[in-house]
N, C-alpha and C positions, 0 to 999 in steps of 0.2 A: 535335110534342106529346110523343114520343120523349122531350126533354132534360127534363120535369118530374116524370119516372119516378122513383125513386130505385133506387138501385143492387140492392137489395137485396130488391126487390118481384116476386116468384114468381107462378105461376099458381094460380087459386083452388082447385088440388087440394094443390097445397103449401103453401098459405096454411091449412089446416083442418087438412093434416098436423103443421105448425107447430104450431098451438093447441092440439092433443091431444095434440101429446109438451108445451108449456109445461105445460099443465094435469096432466099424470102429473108432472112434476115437481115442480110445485105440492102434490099431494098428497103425493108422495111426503116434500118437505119435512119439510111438516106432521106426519105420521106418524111422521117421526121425531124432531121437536122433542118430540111427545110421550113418545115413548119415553125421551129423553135424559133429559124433563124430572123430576127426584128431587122425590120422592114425602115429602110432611111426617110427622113421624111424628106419630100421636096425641099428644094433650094438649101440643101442641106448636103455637100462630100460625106465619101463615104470613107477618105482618109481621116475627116473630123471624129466620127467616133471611131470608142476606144472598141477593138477589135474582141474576140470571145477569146485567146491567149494575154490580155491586160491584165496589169497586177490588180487587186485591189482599193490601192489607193488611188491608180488612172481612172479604174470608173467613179471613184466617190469623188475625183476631182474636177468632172466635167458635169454639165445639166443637161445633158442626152436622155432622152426618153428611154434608150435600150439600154444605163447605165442601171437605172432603177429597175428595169425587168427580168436582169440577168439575175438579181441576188432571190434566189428560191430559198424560203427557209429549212434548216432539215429538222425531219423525224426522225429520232434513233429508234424508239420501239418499231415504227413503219419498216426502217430500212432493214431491222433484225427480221422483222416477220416476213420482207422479203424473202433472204437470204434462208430463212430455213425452207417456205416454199421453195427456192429451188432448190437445196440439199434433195427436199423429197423429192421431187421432179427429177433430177439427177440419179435418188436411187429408185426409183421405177423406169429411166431409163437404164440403167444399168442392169436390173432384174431382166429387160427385154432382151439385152446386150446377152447376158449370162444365158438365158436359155436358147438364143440362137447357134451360142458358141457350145453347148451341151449337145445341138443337133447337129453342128458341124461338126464334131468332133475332137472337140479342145476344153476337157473340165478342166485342168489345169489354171489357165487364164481367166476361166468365166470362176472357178474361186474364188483366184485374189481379188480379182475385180470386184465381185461381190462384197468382198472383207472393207474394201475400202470405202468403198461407196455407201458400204452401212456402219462404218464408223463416223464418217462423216455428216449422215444422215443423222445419227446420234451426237455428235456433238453440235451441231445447229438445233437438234430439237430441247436438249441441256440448255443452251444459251436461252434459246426463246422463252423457256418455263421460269428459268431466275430470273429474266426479265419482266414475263408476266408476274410474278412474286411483289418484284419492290415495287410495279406498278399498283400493285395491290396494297401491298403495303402503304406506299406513300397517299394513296385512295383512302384509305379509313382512319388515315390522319385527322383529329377533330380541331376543327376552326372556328373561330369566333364567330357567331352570330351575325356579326357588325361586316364580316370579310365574303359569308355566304349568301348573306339574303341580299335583294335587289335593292339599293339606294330610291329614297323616295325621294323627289327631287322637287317635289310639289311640298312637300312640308316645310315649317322654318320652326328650327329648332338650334336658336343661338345657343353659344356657349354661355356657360354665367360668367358673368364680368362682375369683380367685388369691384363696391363703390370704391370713387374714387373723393376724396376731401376736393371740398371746392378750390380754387387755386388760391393761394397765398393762407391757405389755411392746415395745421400742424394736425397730422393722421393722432388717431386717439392710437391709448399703448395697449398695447397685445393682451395686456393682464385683463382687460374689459371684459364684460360679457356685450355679445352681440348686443339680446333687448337693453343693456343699460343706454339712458338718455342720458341726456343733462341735467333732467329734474331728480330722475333719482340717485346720480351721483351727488347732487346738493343734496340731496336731503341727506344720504347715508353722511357726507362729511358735517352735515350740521348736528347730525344727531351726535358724533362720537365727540364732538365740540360740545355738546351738551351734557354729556355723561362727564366729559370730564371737568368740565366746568362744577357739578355737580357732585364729583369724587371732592375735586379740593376743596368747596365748600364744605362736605360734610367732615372731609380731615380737619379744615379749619375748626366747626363747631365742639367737633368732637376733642380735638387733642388743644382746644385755646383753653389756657389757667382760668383757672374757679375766680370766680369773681363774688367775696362777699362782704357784705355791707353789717360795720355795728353800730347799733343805735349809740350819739352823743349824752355824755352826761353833762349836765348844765350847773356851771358856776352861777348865780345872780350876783349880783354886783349890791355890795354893804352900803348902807346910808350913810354918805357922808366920807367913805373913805378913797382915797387916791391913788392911781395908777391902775393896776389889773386888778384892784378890789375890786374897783368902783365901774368894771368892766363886764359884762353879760359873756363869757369864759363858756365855750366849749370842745369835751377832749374826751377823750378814752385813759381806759387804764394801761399800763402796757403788757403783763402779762395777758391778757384777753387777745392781742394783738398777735404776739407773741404763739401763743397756744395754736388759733387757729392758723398763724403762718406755718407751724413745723410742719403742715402736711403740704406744704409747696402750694399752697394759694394767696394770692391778693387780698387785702383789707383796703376796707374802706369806710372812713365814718362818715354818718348820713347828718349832714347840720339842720339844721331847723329851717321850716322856710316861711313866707307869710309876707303880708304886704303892710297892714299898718305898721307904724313908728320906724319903719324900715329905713336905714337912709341911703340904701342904694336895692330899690325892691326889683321885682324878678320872676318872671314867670316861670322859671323853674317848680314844679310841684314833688308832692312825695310820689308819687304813682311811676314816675319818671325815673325814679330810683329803682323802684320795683319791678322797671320792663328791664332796665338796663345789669340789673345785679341780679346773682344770681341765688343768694339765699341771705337772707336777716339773725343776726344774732344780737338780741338785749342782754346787754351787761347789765349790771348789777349797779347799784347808789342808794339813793334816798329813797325815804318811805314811799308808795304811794299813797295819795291823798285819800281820806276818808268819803270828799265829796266825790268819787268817781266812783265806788259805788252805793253813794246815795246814805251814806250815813254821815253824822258829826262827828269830830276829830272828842276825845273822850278825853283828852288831856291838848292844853295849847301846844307843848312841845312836839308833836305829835301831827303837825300839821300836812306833813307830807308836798310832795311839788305837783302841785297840778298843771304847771304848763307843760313840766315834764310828761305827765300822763296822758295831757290830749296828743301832744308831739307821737310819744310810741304805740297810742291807742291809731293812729291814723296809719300810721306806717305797718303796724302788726298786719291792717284788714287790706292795705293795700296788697302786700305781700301774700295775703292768704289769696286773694283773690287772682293774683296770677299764677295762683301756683306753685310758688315757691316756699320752699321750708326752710322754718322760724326754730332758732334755740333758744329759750329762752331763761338765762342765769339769773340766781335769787332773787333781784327784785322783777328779772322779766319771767321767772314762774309765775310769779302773786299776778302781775299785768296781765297774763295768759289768761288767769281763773277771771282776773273781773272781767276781759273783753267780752266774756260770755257768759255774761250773768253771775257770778261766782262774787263771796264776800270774804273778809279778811280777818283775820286775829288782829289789830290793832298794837298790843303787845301782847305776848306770850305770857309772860312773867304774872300780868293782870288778871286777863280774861283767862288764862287755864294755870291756877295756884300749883296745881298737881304734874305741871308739866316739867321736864326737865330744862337744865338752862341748857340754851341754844345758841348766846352770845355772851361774851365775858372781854374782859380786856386784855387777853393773849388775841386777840381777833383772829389771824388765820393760821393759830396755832392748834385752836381750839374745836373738838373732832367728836362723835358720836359716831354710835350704829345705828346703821340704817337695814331695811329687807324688800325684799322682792317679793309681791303679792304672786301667788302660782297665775301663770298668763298672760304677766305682764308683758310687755316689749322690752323692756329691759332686763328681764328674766331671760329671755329669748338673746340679748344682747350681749349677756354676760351667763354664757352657758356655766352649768356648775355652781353657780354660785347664788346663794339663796340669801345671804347678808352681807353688807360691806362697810367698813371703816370711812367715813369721809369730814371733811371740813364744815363748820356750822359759822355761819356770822349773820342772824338775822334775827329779830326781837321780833316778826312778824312771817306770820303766816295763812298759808290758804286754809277756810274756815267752813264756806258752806261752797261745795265744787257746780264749778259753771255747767251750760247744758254742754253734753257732745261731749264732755271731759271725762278720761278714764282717769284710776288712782294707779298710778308707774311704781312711787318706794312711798314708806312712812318710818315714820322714826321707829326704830324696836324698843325703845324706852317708853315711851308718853303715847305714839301712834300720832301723831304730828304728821300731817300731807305732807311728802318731799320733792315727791315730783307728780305730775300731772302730763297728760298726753291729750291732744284734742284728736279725735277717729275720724273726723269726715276728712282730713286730710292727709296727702302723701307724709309728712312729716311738721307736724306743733307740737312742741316738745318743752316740757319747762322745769328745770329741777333747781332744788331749793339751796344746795352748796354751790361750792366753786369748784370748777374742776380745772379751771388754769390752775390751781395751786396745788395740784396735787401732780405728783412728778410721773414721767409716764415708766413705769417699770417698776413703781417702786413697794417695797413690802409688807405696808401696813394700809396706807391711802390706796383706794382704789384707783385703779389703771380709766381714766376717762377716754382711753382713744378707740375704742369702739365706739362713745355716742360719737366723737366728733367725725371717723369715718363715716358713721350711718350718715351722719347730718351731711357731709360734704356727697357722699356717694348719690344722695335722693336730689340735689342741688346739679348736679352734674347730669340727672335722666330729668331730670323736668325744666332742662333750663331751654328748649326748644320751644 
């Protein structure tokens, strides 16, 4: 009769126990359905609001006071932590359950009952722990500073705002630096406005053609005779021209200048010459005068030009004075020696019986040896080579040497000055052949284009 029992069927002291905790909970309910239940307000049906079976959307449709009271929000951790309290509550009712049913006499029941009620006991106390975990977990989660601390609300702490360009005015370009202004973007564009200004000036100086200047030789005009006799004629030679153009520079001859008898006179002077060229080369002609330096002509023939001589004596001191370097060819070596004191052989043939001849009527066929004192600059100029073959056309030479003047070559025959060098300057130079005529490469005549490089090279660093 035992197996029609049901499991769950207690003794009539727990059976009446039962019914008065169902019944307290019963009221207890009730009690509090009433309490939950919101209260209508005056002048207000009670069919107006929406009842506690309305969907959702009935209450958020209306502005009832008890539409907004109904919506409680939930706690899932709360309502877990409920539910495992009663798991346990459940199995300490059940352990009670178990040992009553131990003292009536039914292990069997109060077993399984046990089994169940503490499995379930265990799986609510499982849930509640991995719950407390990811609350834990999501708890030591690290937040910004900005998200944890209290907003100060009392502070002002605007955002930065980049300027903004005034209106109708074009924002400067990205590539700027912030501190650049306007003065020292002008300045950096003026400055590179400068340099370059300054580059092409200096290409200019540097890469513009040699510009040099030969003294004129002067025709006078015959007594008495007609057309270009009778005419004051001056010109150059054209090898001189010639020679110095092969190295790609400018010639130019220097005329004479002055104001009496003039008939179209001119403030042009020689100095003007001397700022604007850039090196002086005296060709070669007539004697000079004995009067310049300070002796008498020893024979009439013999008279030398002295207009000529003041003309290149003026132009020579111009030229040194700026700086510029002077070549100066057979009669401009002699000119070299007197501008500084230095006197002359008048002729050769005369005043040194024992010299050799130096001019003949083969004129610039007609050649001696010459040598290189040890130290000279031309020793130096013409490496290797201690003696040279050159051309002679001159019945006069330099006799007693100017101040400031070194000896460059002399004759190897007689010991004749041939060339002369002044040292207080970058380049004064004066030798006693011709070196236009002598051909550049060729195998007896000395090669002259080393002086004429030196000459054009020191011409080209000082013409600044």
């Amino acid at each position: 009769m035992s197996e029609n029992k049901t499991p769950d069927a207690g003794t009539p002291g727990e059976s009446s126990s039962s019914a008065a905790a169902a019944a307290s909970a019963g009221a207890d309910s009730k009690a509090a359905s009433s309490t939950t239940a919101p209260s209508t307000p005056p002048g207000i049906s009670a069919a107006a609001a929406p009842g506690p079976q309305a969907s959702a959307a009935e209450r958020a449709s209306t502005d009832q006071p008890a539409s907004a009271s109904n919506v409680e929000p939930t706690d899932k951790a709360a309502a877990q932590r409920a539910e495992a309290r009663a798991g346990r509550a459940s199995a300490a009712s059940a352990t009670a359950a178990q040992e009553a049913s131990v003292r009536a006499g039914n292990p069997a029941a109060a077993r399984a009952s046990l089994a169940a009620n503490i499995e379930t006991a265990t799986e609510a106390e499982a849930a509640l722990k991995a719950d407390e975990v990811e609350t834990v977990e999501f708890r030591t989660t690290s937040l910004p500073s900005d998200f944890t601390s209290t907003p100060d609300i009392t502070a002002s702490n605007p955002p930065p705002i980049p300027p903004n360009p005034p209106p109708g005015a074009q924002a400067p370009p990205a590539y700027l630096k912030r501190t650049d202004s306007a003065w020292s973007v002008f300045g950096r564009v003026m400055a590179a406005r400068a340099r370059q200004i300054f580059d092409r000036a200096g290409q200019r100086i540097t890469q513009r053609t040699l510009r040099i200047g030969v003294s004129a030789r002067i025709f006078h005009p015959e007594p008495g005779a007609k057309g270009l006799r009778g005419k004051t004629l001056q010109y150059l030679e054209e090898s001189i021209a010639h020679w110095v153009m092969s190295r790609d520079v400018l010639v130019f001859m220097i005329p004479t200048v002055g104001h009496q008898g003039m008939l179209h006179p001119s403030n042009i002077r020689l100095r003007d010459y001397a700022k604007h060229l850039d090196g002086l080369l005296l060709q070669g002609g007539a004697d000079v005068s004995p009067q310049s330096y300070e002796e008498a002509a020893t024979r009439p023939e013999w008279p030398g030009d002295r207009v000529r001589d003041m003309y290149e004596l003026e132009l020579l001191h111009e030229f040194i004075e700026s700086g510029k370097p002077v070549l100066g060819v057979c009669r401009g070596c002699q000119l070299i020696n007197v501008a500084f004191g230095g006197t002359l052989y008048q002729d050769i043939a005369t005043d040194v019986p024992m010299a050799g001849v130096h001019v003949n009527e083969q004129y610039d066929q007609h050649r001696h040896s010459i040598r290189f004192p040890d130290g000279s600059t031309l020793a130096n100029m013409f490496p290797g080579r201690q003696d040279a073959i050159v051309n002679s056309i001159h019945h006069q030479a330099v006799r007693t040497v100017g101040r400031d003047l070194n000896i460059e070559a002399v004759s190897a025959a007689d010991g004749i000055i041939e060339a002369v060098r002044y040292r207080r300057a970058p380049f004064v130079v004066g030798v006693q052949w011709h070196p236009e005529f002598h051909r550049a490469g060729g195998e007896e005549l000395l090669d002259c284009t080393p002086l004429l490089d030196t000459f054009l090279r020191v011409a080209r660093e000082t013409r600044f």
